[in-house]
C-alpha positions in Angstrom: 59.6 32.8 -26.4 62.1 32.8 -29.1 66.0 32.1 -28.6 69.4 33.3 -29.9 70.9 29.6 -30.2 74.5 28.5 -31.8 75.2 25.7 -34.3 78.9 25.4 -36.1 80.2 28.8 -34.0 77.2 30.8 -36.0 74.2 32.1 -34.4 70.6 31.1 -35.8 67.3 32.8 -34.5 64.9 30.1 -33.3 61.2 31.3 -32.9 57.5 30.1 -33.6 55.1 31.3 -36.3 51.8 30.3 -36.8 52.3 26.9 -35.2 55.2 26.6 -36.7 58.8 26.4 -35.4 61.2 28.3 -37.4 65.3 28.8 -37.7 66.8 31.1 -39.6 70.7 31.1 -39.8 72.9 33.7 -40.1 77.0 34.2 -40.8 77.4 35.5 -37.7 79.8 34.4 -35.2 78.9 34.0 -31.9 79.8 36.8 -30.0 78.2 38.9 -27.4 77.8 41.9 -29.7 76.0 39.6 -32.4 74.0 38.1 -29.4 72.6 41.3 -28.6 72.0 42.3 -31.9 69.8 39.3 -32.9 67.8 39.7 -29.9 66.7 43.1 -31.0 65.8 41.6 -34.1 64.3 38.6 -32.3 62.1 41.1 -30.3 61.2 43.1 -33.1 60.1 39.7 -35.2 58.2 38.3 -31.8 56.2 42.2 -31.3 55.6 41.8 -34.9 54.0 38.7 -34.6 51.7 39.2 -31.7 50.3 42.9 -33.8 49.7 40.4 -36.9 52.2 42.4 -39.1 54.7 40.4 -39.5 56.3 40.2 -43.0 58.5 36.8 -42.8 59.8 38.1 -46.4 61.4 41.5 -45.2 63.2 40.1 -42.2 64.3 36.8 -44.1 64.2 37.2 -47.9 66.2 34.0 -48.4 64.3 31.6 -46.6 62.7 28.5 -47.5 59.6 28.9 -44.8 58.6 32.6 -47.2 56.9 30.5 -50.4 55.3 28.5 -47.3 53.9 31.3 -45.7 52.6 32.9 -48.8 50.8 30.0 -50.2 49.0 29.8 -46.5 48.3 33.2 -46.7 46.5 33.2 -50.0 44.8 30.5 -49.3 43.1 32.0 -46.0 42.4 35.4 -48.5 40.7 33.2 -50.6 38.5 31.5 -48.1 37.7 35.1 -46.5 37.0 36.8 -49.6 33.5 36.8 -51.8 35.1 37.6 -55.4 37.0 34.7 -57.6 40.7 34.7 -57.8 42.1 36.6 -60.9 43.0 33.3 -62.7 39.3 32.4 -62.7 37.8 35.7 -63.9 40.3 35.8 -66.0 39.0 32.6 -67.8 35.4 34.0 -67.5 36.5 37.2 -69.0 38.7 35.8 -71.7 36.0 33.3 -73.0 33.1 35.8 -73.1 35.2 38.4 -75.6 37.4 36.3 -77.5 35.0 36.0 -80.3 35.1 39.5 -80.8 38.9 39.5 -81.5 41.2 39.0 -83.9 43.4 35.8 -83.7 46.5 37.8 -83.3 44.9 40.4 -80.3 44.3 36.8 -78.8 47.7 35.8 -79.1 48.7 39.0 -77.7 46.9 38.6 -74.6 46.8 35.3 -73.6 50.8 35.4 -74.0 50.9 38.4 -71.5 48.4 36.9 -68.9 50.1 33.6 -69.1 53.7 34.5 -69.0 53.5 37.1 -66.8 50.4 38.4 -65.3 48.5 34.7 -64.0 52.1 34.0 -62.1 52.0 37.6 -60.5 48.4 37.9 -59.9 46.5 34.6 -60.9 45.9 32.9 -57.2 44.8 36.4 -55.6 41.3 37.6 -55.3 40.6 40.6 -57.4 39.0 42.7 -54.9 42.1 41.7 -53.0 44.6 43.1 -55.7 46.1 46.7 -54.7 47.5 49.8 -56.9 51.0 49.3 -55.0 50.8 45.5 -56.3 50.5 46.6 -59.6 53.0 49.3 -59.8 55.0 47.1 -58.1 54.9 44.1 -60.5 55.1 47.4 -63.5 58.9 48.4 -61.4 59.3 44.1 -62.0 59.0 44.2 -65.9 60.8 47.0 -65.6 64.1 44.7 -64.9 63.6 41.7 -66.9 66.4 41.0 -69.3 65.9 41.3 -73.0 66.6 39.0 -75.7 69.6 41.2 -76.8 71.1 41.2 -73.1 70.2 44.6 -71.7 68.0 45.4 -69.1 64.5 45.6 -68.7 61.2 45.4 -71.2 60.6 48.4 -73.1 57.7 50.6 -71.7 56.0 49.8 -74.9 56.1 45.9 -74.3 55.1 46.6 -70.8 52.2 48.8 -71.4 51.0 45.9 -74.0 51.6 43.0 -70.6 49.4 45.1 -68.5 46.5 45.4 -70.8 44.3 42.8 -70.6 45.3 43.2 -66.2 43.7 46.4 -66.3 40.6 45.2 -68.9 40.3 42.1 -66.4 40.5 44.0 -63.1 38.0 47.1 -64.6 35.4 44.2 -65.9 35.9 42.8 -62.1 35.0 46.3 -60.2 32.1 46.3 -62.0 30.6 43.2 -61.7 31.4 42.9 -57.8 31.1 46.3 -57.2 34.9 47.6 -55.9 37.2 50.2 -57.4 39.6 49.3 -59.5 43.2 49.1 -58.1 44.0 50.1 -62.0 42.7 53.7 -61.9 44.1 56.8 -62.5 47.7 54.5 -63.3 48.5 55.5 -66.9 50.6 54.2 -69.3 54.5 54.4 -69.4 55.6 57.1 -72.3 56.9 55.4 -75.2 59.7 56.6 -77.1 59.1 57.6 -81.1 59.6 54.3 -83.1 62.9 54.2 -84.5 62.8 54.8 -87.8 66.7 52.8 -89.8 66.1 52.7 -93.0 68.4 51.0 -95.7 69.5 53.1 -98.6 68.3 52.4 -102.0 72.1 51.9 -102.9 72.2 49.3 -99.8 68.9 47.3 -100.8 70.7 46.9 -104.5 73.5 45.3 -103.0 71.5 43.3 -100.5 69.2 42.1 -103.3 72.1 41.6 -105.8 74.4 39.5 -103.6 71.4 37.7 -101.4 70.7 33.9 -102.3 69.5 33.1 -105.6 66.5 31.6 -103.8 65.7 34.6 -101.5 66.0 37.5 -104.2 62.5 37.8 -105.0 61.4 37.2 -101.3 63.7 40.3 -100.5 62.7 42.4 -103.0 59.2 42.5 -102.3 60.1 43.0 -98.6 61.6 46.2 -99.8 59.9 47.3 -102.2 56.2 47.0 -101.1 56.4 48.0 -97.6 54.4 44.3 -96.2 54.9 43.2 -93.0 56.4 40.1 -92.2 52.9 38.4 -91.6 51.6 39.9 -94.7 54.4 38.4 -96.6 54.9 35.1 -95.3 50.9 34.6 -95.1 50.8 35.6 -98.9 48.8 33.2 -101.3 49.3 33.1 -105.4 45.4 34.0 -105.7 46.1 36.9 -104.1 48.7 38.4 -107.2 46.9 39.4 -110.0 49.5 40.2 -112.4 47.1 41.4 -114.9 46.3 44.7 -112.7 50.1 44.6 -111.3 48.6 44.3 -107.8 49.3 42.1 -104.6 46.0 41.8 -102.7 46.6 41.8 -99.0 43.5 40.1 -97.4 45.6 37.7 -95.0 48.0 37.4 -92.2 49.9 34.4 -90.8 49.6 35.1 -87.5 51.7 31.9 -84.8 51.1 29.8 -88.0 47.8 30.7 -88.0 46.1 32.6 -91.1 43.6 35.3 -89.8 42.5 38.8 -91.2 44.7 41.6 -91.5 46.1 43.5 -88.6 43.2 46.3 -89.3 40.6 46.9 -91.6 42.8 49.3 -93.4 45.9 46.7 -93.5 43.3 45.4 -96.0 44.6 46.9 -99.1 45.9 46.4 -102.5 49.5 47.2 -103.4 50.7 48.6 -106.8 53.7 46.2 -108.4 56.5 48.4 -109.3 58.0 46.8 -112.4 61.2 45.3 -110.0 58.3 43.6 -107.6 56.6 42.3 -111.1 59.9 40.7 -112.5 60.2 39.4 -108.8 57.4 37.6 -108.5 57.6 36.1 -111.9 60.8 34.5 -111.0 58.7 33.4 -107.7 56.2 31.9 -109.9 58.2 29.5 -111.3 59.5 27.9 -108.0 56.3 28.3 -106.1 53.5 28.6 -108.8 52.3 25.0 -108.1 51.7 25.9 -104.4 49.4 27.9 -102.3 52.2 30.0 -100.7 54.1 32.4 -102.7 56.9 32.2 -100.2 57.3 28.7 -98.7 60.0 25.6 -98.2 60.5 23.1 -100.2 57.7 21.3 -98.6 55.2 24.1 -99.5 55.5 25.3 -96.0 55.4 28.7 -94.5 58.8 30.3 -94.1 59.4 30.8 -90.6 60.9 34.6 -89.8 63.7 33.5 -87.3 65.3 30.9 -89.9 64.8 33.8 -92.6 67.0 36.3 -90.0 69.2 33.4 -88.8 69.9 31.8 -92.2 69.8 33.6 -94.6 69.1 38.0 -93.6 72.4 38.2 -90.8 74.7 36.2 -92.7 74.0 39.1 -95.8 74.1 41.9 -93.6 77.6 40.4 -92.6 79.0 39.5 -95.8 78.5 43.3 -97.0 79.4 45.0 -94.0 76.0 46.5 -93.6 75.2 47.1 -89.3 72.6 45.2 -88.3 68.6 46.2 -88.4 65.7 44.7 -87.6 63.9 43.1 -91.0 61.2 45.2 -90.0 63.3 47.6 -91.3 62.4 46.7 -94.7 58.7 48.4 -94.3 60.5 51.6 -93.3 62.7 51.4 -96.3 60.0 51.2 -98.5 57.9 54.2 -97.1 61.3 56.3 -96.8 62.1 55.2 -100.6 58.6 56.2 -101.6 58.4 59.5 -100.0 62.2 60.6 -101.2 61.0 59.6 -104.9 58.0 62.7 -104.2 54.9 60.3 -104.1 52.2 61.6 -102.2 51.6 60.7 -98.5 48.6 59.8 -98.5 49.3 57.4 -101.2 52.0 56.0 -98.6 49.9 55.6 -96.0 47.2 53.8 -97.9 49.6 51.2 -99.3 51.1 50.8 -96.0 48.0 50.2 -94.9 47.9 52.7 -92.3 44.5 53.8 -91.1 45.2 57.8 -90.1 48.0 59.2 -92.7 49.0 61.6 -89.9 51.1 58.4 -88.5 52.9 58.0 -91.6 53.5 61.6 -92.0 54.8 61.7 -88.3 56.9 58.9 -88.9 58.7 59.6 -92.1 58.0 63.4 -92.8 61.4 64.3 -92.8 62.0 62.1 -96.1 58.9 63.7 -98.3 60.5 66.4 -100.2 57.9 66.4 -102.6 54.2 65.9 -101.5 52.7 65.9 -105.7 52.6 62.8 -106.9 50.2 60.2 -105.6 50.1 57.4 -108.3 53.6 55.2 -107.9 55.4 56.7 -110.9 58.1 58.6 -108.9 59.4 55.9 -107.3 59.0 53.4 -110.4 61.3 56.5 -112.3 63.6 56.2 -109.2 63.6 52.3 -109.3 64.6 52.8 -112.9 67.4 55.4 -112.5 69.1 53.8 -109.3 69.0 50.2 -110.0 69.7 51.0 -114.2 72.7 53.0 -113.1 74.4 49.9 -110.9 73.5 47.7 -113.3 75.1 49.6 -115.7 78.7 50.2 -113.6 78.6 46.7 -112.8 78.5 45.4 -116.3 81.1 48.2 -116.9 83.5 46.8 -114.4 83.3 43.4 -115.9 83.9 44.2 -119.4 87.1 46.3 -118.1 
């Protein structure tokens, strides 16, 4: 039998569990009132106990004895139950389909089985693993703090986490014949990518008052709609400036090089004539090397000394608000589509594999769906940047 006991003029609940004696203390003075409260409690925990549904969690959520507890109790599932634990299959599962991914799906995965799903999930059984587990640990990503201080991972980075748990667990019910805990739950809805594009007016003044250094890295940002893999994973035998084209075979991937994103991120993208010029200048700091954009050491430029160093402090220094570099791809498809070029011709260079996503994304900046060859933004390039050019060299003569 448990006891109501006092220690300090506070009351503490004194019982056994599993072998095990157990005090948990409380703020509460003693007084009769509090006496006979704890003893209800007391009762309830000992009834509890005897039925085998005692949760020492929900009665005592602070307490030391609950990781206790929980490692016993997974250790006795595991002994009971004829399936691996989700950390081994996991392994299994992993190493029998890597080599049908690319390097960055890899990435992708591992990250979100061993930051998130292994510590969740990883000593548990998989037959063992319930629906209310999972939407629980879902409601848990749900209030993780992001990088910029607000609350919670997006649905979109918590539908990505909870991939390879639902490939994992389905592979599982079929090969030790259970249903998957992972049925009929569907994806979180995911809000329309934001779309922030710079102005053409803005990327002038960006490129114009950026670093000496960084100009040509900048331009081609903007004005060829590569992502930041693309860019940073580019290679000098990749520009042929004979055919004014930048051939995007590679990606630099956690410092890795691997294919492109997708077979149609494969592509080859027309220089306009401020992307030539740019990567002529580029050539002549870089030409010797294998990297078109690298360090001083021939290394790869890495993105969060790019933002840190070199993209905030710009941003700042013209009063422009802040936007993801990403940004830059959006700027060049917006750019393209308000000069009139076609979009399918978008979509190609962007490398997108349905041109229904491009036109989704950025229909309300095609005006004009005619052209398909370049030449309307080239005329664009040619007008804007010619007519700052042209009012800046007037302010200086005045």
């Amino acid at each position: 039998m448990g006891s109501i006991r006092e220690r300090r003029g506070l009351l503490f609940i004194d019982f056994r569990y599993r072998g095990v004696r157990c005090r948990e203390y409380t703020k509460l003075s003693d007084k009769p009132a509090n006496r006979k409260r704890l003893n209800t409690v007391l009762e309830r925990v000992e009834a509890e106990i005897t039925l085998g549904t005692f949760d020492y969690a929900a009665y005592f959520p602070k307490s030391d004895r609950i990781a206790q507890f929980k490692d016993h109790d997974e250790r006795m599932v595991q002994v009971q139950s004829d399936t691996p634990t989700f950390a081994d299959f996991s392994d299994l599962w992993f190493s029998e389909n890597e080599i049908g991914w690319k390097y960055s799906y890899q990435i992708t995965l591992r990250s979100s089985l061993d930051k998130h799903i292994l510590p969740a999930f990883g000593a548990q059984p998989v037959s063992h693993i319930t629906r209310a587990s999972i939407l629980a640990f879902r409601a848990g990503l749900a209030k993780i703090p992001r990088k910029d201080g607000s609350m919670g991972l997006s649905p979109a980075r918590i539908n990505t986490i909870l991939v390879p748990l639902r490939l994992v667990l389905s592979e599982a019910a079929d090969r030790f014949d259970f249903e998957s805990p992972y049925k009929n739950i569907k994806m979180l809805k995911v809000p329309k990518t934001k779309v922030d594009p710079f102005t053409l007016d803005e990327v002038h003044r960006i490129i114009t008052h950026v670093r000496a250094d960084f100009r040509p890295y900048f331009t081609v940002r903007f004005f060829t709609g590569m992502r930041t893999g693309e860019i940073h994973g580019l290679k000098w035998k990749y520009i042929d400036f004979d055919r004014r084209e930048i051939l995007v075979r590679e990606s630099l991937v956690a410092g890795k090089m691997t294919d492109t994103k997708t077979d149609s991120s494969a592509r080859d993208i027309p220089m306009s004539q401020p992307v030539f010029d740019a990567l002529r200048e580029q050539h002549k700091r870089t030409g010797d090397m294998d990297w078109v954009f690298c360090n001083g050491e021939g290394k790869n430029l890495q993105i969060n000394n790019v933002s840190n160093r070199v993209y905030r402090p710009i941003l700042a220094l013209l009063n422009l608000p802040y936007r993801r570099l990403y940004q830059s791809r959006h700027t060049a498809a917006t750019l393209w589509l308000a000069a009139g070029e076609n979009v399918l011709w978008v979509s190609q260079v962007l490398g997108h594999a349905d041109p229904h996503v491009t036109f989704q994304k950025y229909a309300k900046y095609a005006p004009d769906l005619t052209r398909r060859d370049g030449s309307a933004f080239e005329a664009l390039l040619a007008q804007k940047m010619g007519d700052q050019d042209q009012n800046n060299q007037q302010g200086e003569d005045s």
